[in-house]
N, C-alpha and C positions, 0 to 999 in steps of 0.2 A: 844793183840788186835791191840796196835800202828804197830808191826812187821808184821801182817797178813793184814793190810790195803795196808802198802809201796809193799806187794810183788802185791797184784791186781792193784793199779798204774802203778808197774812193768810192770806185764804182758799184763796189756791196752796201753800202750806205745811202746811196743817191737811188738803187731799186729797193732799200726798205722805205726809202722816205714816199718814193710815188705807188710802193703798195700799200701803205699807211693811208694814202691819200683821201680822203673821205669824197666817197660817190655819191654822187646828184640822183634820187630814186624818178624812175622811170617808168610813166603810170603807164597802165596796160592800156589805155586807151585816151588821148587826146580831148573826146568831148566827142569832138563832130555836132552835126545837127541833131537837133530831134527825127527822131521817125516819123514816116509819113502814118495818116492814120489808119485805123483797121476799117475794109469796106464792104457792102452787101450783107449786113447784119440781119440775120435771120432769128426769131425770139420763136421758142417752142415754150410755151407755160405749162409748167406743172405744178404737182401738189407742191403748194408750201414753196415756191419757186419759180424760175426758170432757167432752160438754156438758152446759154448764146451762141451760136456759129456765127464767122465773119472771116472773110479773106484778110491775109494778114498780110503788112507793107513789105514791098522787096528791100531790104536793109540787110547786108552782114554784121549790121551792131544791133541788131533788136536782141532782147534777153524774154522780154514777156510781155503779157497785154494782162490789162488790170479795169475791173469794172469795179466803180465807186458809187454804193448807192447810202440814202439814209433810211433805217431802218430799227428801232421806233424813231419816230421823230427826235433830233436832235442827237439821235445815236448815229455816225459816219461807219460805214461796213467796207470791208477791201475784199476783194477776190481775183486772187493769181491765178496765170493759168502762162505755162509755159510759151517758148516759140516756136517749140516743136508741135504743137498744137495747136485745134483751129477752134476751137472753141471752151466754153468753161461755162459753170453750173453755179447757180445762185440758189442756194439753200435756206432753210431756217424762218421762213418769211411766217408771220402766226393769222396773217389777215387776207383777203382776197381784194386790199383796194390797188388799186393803181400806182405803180413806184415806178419813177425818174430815173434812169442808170447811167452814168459815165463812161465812157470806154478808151482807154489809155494803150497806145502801145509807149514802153519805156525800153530805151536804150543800157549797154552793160554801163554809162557813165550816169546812169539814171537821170539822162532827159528824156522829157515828157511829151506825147503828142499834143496837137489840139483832141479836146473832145470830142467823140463821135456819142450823142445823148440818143437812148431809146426810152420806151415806155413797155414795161412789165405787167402782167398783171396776172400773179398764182393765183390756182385753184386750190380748192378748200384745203388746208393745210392737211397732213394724216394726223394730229393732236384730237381735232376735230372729227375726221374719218372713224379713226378708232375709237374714239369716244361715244359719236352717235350706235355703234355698232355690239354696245357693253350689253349682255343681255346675265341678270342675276337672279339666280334661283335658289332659294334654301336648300340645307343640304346637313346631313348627321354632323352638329358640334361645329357647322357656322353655313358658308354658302359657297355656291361653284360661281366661276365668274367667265361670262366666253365673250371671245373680242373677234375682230376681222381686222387682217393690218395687211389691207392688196399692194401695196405697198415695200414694205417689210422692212420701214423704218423704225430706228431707235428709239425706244419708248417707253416709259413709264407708267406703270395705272396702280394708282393708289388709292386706298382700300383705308376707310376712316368710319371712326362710329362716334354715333351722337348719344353722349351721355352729359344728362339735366343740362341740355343745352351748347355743351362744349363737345367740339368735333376732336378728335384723338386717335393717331395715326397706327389700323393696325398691321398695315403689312403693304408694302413697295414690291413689284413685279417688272421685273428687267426683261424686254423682249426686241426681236425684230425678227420673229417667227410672222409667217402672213393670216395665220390665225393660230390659236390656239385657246386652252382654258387652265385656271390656275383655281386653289380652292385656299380659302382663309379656314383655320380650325380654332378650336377653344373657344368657343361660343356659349353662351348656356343659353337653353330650350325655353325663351324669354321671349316676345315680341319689339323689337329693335329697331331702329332707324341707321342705314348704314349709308356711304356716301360714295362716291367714284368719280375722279377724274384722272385726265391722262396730259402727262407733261412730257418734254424732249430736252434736249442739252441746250438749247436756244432759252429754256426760260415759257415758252408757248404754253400753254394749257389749256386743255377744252373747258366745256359747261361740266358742274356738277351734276351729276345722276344721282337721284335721292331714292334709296330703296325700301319701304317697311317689310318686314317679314320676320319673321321667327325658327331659328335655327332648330333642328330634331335633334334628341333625345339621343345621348351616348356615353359613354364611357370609355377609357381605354382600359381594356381584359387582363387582366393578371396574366403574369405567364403562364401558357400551357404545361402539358407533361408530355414530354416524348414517348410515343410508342415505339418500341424496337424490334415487337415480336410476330410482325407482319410478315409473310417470306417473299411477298412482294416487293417490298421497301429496300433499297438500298442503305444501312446500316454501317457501313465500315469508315471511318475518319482519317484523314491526314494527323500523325502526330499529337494525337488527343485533342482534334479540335471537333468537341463536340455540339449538339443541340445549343446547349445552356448558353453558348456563345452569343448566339440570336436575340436572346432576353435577358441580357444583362445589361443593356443602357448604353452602352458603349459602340460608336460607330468612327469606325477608326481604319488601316491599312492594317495594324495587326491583331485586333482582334474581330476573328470571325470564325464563322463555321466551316468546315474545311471538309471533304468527303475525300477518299484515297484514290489517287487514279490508278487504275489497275485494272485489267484483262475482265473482269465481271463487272464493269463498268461500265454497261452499255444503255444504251438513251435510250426512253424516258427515266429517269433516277427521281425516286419519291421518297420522301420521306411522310408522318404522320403525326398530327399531334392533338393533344385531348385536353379539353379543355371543360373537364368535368363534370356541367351538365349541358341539356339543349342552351343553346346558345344563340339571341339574335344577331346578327353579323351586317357590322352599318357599313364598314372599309378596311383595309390593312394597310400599313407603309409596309415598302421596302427599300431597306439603302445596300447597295451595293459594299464590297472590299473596298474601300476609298482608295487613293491615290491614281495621279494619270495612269500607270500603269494596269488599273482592275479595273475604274467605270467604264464603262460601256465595252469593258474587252476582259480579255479571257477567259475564268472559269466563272464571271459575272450570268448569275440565270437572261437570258434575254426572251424567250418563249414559255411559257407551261399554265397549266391547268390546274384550278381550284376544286376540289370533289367535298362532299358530305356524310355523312352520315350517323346516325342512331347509334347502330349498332354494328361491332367490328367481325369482318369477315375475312378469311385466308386468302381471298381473291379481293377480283374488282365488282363481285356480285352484290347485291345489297347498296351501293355506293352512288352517289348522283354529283356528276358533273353540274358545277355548279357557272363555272365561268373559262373564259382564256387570256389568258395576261402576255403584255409584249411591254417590254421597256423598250421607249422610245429615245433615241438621242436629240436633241432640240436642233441638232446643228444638223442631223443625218448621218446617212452610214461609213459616209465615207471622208466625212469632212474632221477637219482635227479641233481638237477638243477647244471647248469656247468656255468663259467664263460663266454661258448662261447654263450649259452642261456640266460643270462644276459644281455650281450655285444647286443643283436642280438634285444631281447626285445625295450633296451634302444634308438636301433638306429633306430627302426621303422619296419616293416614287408611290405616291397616292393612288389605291385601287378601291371603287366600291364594288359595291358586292349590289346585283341587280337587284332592282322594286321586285318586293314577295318573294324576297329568297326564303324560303324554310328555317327551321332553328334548327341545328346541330352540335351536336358534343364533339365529334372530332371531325375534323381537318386534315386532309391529305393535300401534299404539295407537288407535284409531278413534271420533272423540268426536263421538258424536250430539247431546247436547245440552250447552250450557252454564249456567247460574244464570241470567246477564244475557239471555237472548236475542238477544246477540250474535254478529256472523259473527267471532270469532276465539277463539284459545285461549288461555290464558296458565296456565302451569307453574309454580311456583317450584323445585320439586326433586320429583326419585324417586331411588329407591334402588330398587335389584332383590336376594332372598338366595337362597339355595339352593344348593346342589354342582357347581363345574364340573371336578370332577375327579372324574366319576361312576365309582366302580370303583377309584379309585387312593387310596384313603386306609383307614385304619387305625378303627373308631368305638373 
């Protein structure tokens, strides 16, 4: 029994020692040859680039094909592009001259084909596109700036002013909207030399635009006074969130103006506001209830109409439509929210007020629609600018 115990010892001891055993690792793949190379190279140039399509070599060990160009000179660029696909895309390029391209299919033990060399040769970069396309006009308290980007590449257009000779950055505009227009404020009603160009994530940059002009004459208006005794006007608030919310400085997710949703809540909802005497009227900002949650949705106004008038009437008699307002999403109606809709939200939603508007004491607000399809409205802030001292100042 003692002899029949020692040999199971035995044999328990001799399977720990060859489980112990240290295992030789076993690569996933040998090496093999290199792959054969990529053929029928087809080069489609575009802005600031091109594509490459090419039939790719029958190999079960290809991983990817890899195009090597240099780009600036002395700089080596790489572009992957799977095996599951036939082609890849060469971006970034700031020049239209002529560039040398490599083209690699590499294996999963990363060997390397022979080179299959083409010749590239992008059209005008969109650095360039966008930039010849900058067109800037003075504007109340600085100037509007419109671009074209057919394209609707990532892009920068920066906005600089020369003062005694020193250029001085006042404002960075993030886009890859295929056009649009942005406006610099805080300007005083000075004759100026202002500057533009437009850069990308490459480092590219177009020609400087040199603009002289001279920004008009504004102010921003003290706050109004709410009217409440209109029976027009929708008048009732969510949890005392009323008027004053709007012109207090603060643009935030909780504080704002807030109207009650309730059964007499039916669209258009106006509110009114007086702003003590004729009043010339250059633009208003509007910001939204911040957070993902309110820009561009819910009870965020998205539709409504600006009206004027002199003098207050129990009706809509006496009163002059002045304008129609839509806040716009950058990204679209139905796209989910982007940094540059963020950006755009937080910095306020800029309306001017049309060439030969009249001067008025009060302001009626009248919001047909909102984002949410909700019966109410909600504000975080406005701000009104323009001259209320029409005639009594000095430019």
């Amino acid at each position: 029994m003692r002899h029949l115990i020692k040999y199971i010892y035995l044999g328990i001891g001799c399977l720990i020692v060859m489980a112990c055993k240290e295992e030789t690792p076993v690569a996933l793949t040998d090496g093999g040859n290199a792959p054969g190379v990529v053929r029928d190279v087809v080069v489609k140039n575009r802005n600031g680039g091109a594509k490459l399509s090419y039939l790719l070599p029958v190999d079960d060990d290809l991983l990817y094909v890899k195009a090597v160009y240099e780009y600036p000179a002395g700089n080596v660029r790489e572009v992957k592009a799977s095996a599951y696909v036939d082609s890849l895309v060469i971006e970034g390029i700031g020049g239209t001259e002529e560039l040398e391209v490599s083209l690699y299919a590499v294996s999963r033990a990363e060997r390397t084909s022979n080179a299959v060399k083409v010749a590239i040769q992008p059209m005008t970069p969109p650095v360039q596109l966008v930039g010849s396309s900058l067109n800037v006009t003075a504007d109340f308290g600085g100037f509007v700036v419109s671009f074209g980007n057919e394209n609707g590449a990532e892009i920068v257009i920066e906005a600089m002013k020369n003062t005694e000779g020193m250029w001085a950055n006042l404002d960075a505009y993030y886009t890859k909207s295929k056009n649009g227009i942005f406006t610099v404020r805080g300007q005083d009603a000075e004759p100026s030399q202002f500057g533009f160009f437009v850069r990308d994530k490459w480092r590219n940059r177009s020609d400087t635009v040199v603009v002289d002009l001279t920004p008009l004459y504004e102010i921003q208006l003290p706050a109004p006074t709410p009217v409440t005794i209109l029976p027009g006007d929708y008048n009732l608030h969510f949890s005392n969130l009323h008027y004053g919310y709007m012109f207090d400085g603060i643009v935030s997710d909780n504080n704002y103006m807030g109207t009650l949703a309730a059964e007499t809540a039916i669209f258009p909802l106006s509110f009114t506001l007086d702003f003590g005497a004729p009043t010339k009227f250059s633009r208003f900002v509007y910001w939204m209830r911040q957070g993902d949650g309110h820009i561009y949705n819910y009870c965020s106004p998205e539709d409504w109409e600006i009206w004027g008038t002199n003098e207050l009437t129990n009706d809509w008699n006496g009163w002059t439509k002045i304008m129609d307002c839509t806040a716009v999403k950058p990204s679209g109606p139905s796209a989910a929210l982007t940094a540059e809709d963020r950006e755009l939200a937080a910095k306020g939603l800029d309306f001017a007020f049309p060439p030969g508007t009249d001067t008025y004491r009060y302001i009626r607000w009248k919001t047909k629609t909102v984002f949410g399809r909700l019966p109410a409205v909600q504000i975080s802030e406005l701000a009104f600018f323009g001259d209320n001292n029409v005639g009594g100042h000095n430019d």
